[in-house]
LUMGUTI-860142 format. One record per residue: residue number from 0; residue in three letters; x, y, z of N, C-alpha, C, O in turn. Coordinates in pm, whole numbers. Last residue first. Layout:
<marros>
resi=NUM; resn=ala; nX=X; nY=Y; nZ=Z; caX=X; caY=Y; caZ=Z; cX=X; cY=Y; cZ=Z; oX=X; oY=Y; oZ=Z;
...
</marros>
This chain:
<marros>
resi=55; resn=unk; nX=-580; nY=1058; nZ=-411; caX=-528; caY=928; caZ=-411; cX=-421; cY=986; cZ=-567; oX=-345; oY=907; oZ=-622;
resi=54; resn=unk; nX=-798; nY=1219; nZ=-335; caX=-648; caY=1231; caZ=-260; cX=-568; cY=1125; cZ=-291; oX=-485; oY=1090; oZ=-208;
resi=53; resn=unk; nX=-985; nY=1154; nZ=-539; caX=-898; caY=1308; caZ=-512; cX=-761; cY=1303; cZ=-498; oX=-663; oY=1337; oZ=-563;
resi=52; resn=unk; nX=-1057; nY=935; nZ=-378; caX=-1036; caY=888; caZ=-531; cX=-920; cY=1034; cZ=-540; oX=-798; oY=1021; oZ=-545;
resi=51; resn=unk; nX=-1205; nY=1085; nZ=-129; caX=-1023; caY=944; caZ=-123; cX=-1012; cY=952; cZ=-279; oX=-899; oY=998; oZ=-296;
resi=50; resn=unk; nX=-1397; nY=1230; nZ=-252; caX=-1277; caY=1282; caZ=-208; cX=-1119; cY=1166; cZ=-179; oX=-998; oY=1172; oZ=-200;
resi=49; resn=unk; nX=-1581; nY=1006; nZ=-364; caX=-1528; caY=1148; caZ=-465; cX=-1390; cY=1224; cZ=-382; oX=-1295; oY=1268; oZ=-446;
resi=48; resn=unk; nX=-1662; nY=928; nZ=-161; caX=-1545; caY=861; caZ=-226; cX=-1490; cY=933; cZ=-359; oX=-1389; oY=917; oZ=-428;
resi=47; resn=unk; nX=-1769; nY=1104; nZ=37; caX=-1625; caY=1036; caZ=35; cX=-1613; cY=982; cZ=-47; oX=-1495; oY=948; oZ=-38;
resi=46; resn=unk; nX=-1979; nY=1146; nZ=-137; caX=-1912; caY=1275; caZ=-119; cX=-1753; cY=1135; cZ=-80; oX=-1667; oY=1097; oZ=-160;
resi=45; resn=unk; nX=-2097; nY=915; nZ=-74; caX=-2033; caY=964; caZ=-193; cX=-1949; cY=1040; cZ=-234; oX=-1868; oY=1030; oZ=-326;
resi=44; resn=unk; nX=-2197; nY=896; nZ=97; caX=-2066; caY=801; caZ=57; cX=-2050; cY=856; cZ=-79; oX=-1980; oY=816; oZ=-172;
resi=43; resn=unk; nX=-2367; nY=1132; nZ=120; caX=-2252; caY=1133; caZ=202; cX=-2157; cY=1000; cZ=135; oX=-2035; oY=1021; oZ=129;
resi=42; resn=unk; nX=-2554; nY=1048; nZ=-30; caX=-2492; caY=1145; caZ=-82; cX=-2366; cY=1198; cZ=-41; oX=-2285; oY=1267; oZ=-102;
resi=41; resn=unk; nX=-2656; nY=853; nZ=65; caX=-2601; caY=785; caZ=-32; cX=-2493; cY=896; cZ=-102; oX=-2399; oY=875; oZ=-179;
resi=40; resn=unk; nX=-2731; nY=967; nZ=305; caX=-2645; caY=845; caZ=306; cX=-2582; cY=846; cZ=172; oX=-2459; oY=841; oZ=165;
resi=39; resn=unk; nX=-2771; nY=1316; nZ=249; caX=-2829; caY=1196; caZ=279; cX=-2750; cY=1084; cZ=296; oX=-2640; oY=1138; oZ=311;
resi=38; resn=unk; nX=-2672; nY=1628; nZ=461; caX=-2687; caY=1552; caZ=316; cX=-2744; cY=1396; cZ=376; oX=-2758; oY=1362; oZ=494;
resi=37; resn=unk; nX=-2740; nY=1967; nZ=506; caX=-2702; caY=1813; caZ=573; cX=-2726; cY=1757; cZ=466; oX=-2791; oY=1810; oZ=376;
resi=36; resn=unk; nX=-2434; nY=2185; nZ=544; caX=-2562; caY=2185; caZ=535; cX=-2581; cY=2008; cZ=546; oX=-2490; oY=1930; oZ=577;
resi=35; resn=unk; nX=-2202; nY=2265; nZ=509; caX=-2233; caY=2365; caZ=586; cX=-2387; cY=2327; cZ=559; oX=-2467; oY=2420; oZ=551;
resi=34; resn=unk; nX=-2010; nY=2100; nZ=383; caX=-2046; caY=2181; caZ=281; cX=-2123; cY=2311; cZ=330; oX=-2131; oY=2418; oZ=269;
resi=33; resn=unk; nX=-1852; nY=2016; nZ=620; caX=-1739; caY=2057; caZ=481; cX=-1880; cY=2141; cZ=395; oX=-1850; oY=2248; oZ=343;
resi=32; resn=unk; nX=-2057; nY=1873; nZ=762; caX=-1995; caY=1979; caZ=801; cX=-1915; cY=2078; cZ=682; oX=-1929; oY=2200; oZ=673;
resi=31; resn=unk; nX=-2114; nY=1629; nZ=582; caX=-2177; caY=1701; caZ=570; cX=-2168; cY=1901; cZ=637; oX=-2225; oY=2002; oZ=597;
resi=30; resn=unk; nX=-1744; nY=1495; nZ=493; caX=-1933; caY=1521; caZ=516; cX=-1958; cY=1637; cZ=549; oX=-1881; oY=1733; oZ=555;
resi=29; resn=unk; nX=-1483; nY=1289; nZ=526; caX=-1582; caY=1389; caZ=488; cX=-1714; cY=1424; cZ=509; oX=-1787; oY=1337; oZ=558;
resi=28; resn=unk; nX=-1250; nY=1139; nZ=532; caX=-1359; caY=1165; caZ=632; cX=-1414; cY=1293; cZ=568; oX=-1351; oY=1398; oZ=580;
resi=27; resn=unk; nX=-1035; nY=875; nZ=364; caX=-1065; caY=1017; caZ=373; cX=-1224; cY=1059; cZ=460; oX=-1315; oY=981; oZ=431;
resi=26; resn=unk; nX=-761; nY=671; nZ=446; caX=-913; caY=677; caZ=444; cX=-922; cY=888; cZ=464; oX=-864; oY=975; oZ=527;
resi=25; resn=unk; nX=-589; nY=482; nZ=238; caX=-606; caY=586; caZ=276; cX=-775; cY=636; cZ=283; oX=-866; oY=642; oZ=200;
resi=24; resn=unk; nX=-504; nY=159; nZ=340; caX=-586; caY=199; caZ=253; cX=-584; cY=388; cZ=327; oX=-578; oY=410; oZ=448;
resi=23; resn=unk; nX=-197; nY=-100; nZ=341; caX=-313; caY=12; caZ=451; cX=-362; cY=111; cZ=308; oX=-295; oY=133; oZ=208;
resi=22; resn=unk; nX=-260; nY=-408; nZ=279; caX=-288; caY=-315; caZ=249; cX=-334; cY=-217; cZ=372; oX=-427; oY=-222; oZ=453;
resi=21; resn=unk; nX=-57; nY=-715; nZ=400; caX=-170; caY=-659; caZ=390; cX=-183; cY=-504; cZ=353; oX=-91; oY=-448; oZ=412;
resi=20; resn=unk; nX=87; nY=-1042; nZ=456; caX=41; caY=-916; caZ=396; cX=-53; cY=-858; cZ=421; oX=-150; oY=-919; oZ=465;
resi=19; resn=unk; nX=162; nY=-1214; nZ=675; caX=86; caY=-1204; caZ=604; cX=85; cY=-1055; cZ=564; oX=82; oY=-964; oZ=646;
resi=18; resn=unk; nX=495; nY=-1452; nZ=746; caX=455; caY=-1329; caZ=757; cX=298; cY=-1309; cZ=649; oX=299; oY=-1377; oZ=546;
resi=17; resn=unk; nX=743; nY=-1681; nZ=837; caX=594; caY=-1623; caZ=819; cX=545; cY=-1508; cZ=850; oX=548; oY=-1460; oZ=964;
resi=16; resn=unk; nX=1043; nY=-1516; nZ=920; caX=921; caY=-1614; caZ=954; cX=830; cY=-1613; cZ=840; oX=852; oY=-1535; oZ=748;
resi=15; resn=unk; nX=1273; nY=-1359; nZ=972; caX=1148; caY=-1339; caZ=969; cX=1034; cY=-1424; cZ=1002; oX=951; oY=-1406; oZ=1091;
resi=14; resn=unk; nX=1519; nY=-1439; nZ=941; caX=1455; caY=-1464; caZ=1050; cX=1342; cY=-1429; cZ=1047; oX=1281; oY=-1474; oZ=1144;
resi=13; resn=unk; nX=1612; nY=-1371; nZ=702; caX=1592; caY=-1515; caZ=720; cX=1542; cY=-1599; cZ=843; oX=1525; oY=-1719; oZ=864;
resi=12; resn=unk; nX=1607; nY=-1044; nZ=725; caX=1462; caY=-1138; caZ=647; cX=1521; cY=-1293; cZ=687; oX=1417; oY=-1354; oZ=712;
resi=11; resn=unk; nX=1695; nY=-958; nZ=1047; caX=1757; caY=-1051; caZ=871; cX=1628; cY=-1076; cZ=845; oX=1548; oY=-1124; oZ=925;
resi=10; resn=unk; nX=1586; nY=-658; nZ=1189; caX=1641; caY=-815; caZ=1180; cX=1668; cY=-849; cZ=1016; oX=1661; oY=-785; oZ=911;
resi=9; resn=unk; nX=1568; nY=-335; nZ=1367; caX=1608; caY=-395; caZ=1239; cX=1622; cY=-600; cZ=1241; oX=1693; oY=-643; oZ=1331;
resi=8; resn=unk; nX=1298; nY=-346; nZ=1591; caX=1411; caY=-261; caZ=1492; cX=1462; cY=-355; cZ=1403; oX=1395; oY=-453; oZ=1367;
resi=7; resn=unk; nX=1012; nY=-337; nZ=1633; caX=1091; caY=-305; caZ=1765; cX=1255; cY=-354; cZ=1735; oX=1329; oY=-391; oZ=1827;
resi=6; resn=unk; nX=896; nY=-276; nZ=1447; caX=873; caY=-168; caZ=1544; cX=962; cY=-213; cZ=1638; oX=993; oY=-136; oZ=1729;
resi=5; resn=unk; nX=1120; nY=-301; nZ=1158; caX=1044; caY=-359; caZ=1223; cX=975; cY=-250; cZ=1384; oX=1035; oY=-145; oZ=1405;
resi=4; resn=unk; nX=1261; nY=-361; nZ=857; caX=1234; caY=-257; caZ=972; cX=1142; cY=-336; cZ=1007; oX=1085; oY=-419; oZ=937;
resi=3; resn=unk; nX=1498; nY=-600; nZ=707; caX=1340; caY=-546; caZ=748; cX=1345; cY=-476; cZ=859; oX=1416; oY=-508; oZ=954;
resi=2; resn=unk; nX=1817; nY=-537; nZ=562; caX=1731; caY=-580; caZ=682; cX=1589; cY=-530; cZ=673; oX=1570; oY=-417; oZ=630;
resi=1; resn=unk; nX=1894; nY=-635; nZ=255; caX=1884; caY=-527; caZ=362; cX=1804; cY=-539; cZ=456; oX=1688; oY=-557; oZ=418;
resi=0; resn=unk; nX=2169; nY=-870; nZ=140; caX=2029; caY=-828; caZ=138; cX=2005; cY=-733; cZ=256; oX=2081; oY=-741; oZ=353;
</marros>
């Protein structure tokens, strides 16, 4: 079986341990600069999530 990377380097998964999962999520930053004028809350989450959905 192939070792887990790790930040501080390779070990056996049978040393691992316990371990918890988790999701990294791609976050996209957008607004109101990008269109050159000002927008509202609901128009700004929006704008992001019309753009992460994009980049996804």
């Amino acid at each position: 079986m192939s070792d887990v990377c790790t930040v501080t380097g390779s070990i056996a998964p049978s040393t691992l341990g316990k371990v918890l999962f988790h999701e990294h999520l791609l976050m996209v930053l957008c607004g109101p600069w990008q269109s050159g004028r000002l927008v509202d809350r609901e128009e700004l989450e929006q704008l992001q999530v019309d753009a992460a959905v994009t980049a996804l």
